[in-house]
N, C-alpha and C positions, 0 to 999 in steps of 0.2 A: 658649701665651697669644698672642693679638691682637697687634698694633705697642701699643706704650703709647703713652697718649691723652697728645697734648699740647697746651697752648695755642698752640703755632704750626702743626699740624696743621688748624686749626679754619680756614673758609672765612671772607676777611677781605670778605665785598661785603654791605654794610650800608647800608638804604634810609636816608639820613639828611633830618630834616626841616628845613631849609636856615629858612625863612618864621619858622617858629616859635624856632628858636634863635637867629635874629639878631634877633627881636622880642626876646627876652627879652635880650638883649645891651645892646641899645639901652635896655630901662628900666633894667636895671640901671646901665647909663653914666649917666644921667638920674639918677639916686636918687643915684649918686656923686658926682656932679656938682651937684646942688642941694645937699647935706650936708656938700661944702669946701666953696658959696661960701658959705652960710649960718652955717658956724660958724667960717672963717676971715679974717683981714684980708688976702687974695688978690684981685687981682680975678676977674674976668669968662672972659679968657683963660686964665688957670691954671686956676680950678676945670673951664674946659670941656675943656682938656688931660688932667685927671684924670677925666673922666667918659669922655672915648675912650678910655683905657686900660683902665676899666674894663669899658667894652662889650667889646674886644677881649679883655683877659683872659676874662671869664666866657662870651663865645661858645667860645672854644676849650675852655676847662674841660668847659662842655657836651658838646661832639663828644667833647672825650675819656673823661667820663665813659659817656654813649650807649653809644661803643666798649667799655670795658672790659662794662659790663653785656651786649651784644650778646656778644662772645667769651665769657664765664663761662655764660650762656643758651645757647649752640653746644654748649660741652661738655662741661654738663650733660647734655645731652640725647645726647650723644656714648656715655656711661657707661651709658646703659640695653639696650647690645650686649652688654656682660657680665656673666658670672653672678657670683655671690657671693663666690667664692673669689677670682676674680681681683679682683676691688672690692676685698677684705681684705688680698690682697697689695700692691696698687696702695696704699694706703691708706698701708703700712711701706717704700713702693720710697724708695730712694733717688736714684732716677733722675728722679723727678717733683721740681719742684719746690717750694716752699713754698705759692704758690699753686692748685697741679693739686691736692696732696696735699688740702688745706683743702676744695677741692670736692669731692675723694672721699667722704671724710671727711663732709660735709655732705651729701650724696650718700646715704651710707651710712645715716647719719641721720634720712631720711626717711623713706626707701623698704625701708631692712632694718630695722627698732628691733628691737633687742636682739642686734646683731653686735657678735664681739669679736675683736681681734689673732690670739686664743688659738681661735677657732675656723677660722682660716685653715689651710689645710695648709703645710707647710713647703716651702720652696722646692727 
């Protein structure tokens, strides 16, 4: 069998769109920020403190989500170097783990429908 595929194996250089996730950062800071000061007896300064935390949270959220989709997309596409048997074993490895497994798995799902544990060869 191949190296088993794994998510730190996967190439981490990912075009990120900088413009667009700090836009949406900033409405959402704004949507946070007008919805304490509008529903709380806060002023002006606090609600605008809660609305930068919020841009800040949900930009980062963003990148990180980006990331995880962009590496799970990598090595997806990783798994279509092997045949079916190793997919089935990969699938029971105990060496992958819960999230590799899950994309094998899912994997397996699309592209083989009608594979099972039991038609895998034995290790």
């Amino acid at each position: 069998m191949k190296q088993i595929p794994k998510l730190s194996h996967e190439s981490k250089s990912l075009t990120k769109n900088h413009k667009l996730n700090i836009f949406i950062g900033l409405v959402v800071g704004f949507i946070f920020s007008t919805v304490f000061y509008l529903s709380s007896a806060f002023g002006v300064e606090t609600s605008l403190y809660i609305g930068i935390a919020g841009a800040v949270f949900s930009t980062f959220a963003m990148y990180h989500f980006e990331h995880e989709e962009y590496m799970h997309s990598s090595y997806r596409n990783s798994l279509k170097n092997y045949d079916l048997d190793q997919l089935i074993q990969l699938s029971n490895s105990q060496e992958l783990n819960d999230t590799e497994r899950g994309l094998v798995v899912k994997y397996l799902n699309e592209k083989h429908s009608g594979w099972s544990i039991s038609k895998g060869k034995p290790v």
